[in-house]
C-alpha positions as CSV (number, residue, x, y, z in Angstrom):
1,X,6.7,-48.1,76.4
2,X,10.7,-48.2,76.6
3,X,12.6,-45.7,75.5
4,X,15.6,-47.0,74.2
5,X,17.1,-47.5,71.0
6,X,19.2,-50.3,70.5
7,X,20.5,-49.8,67.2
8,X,20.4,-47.6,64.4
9,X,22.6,-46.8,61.2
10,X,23.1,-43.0,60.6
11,X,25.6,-41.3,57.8
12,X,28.8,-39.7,59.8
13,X,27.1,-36.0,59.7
14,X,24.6,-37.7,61.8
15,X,26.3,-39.6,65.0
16,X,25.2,-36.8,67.3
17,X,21.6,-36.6,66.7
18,X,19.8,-37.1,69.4
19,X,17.9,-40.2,68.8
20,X,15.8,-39.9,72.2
21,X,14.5,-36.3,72.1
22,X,13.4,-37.1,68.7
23,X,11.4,-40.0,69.8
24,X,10.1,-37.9,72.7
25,X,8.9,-35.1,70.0
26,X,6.9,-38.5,68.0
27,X,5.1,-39.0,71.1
28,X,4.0,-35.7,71.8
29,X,2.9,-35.7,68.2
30,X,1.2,-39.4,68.5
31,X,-0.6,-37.8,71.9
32,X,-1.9,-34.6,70.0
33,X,-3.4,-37.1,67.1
34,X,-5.2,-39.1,69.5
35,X,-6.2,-35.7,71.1
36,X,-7.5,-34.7,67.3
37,X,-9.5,-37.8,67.1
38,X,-11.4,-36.9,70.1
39,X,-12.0,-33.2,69.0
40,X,-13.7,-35.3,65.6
41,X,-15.7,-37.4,67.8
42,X,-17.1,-34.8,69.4
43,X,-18.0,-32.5,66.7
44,X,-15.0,-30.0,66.3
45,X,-13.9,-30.5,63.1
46,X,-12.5,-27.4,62.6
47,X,-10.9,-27.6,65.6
48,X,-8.7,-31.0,65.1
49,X,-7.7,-30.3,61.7
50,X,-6.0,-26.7,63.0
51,X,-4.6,-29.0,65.7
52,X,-2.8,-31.8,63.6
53,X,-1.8,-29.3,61.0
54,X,0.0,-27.0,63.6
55,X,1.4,-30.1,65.3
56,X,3.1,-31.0,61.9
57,X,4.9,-28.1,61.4
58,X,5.9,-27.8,65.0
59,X,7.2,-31.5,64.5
60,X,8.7,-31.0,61.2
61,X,10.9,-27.5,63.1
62,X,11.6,-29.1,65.8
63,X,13.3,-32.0,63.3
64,X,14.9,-30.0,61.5
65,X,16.4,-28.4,64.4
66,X,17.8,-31.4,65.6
67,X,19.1,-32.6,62.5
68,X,21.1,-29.1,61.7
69,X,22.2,-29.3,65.6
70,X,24.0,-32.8,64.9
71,X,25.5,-31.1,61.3
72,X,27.0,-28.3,63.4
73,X,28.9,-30.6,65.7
74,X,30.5,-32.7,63.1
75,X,31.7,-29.7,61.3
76,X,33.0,-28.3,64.7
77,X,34.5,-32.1,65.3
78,X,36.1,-32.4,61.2
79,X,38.0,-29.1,61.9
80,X,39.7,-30.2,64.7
């Protein structure tokens, strides 16, 4: 699977977002579904529904974090 995003159209606060971890953190969370649906398969309910709900709020953080990480730098870049 490439990695590489051609093209995409961001507001200004946005430029520096990193476009590639967050595609990298998609694929972990992709992986850890597929992982889920094997723990269902085999009888552990319980056990894949604690997995995809703890994978969601881990994905949704780590997001976040990226999102507030590219607002930081333009306000650091508009004061100069």
């Amino acid at each position: 699977m490439s990695r590489k995003v051609r093209s995409v159209r961001v507001p200004k606060e946005l430029e520096t977002l990193d476009l590639s971890g967050m595609i990298r953190e998609c694929e972990k969370h992709l992986r850890d579904l597929e992982s889920a649906t094997l723990l269902k398969q085999q009888g552990s309910t319980e056990a894949a529904d604690a997995l995809v709900k703890t994978r969601q709020a881990d994905l949704g953080r780590k997001i976040g974090k990226l999102v507030w990480e590219a607002r930081v730098q333009f306000g650091k870049h508009k004061g100069d």
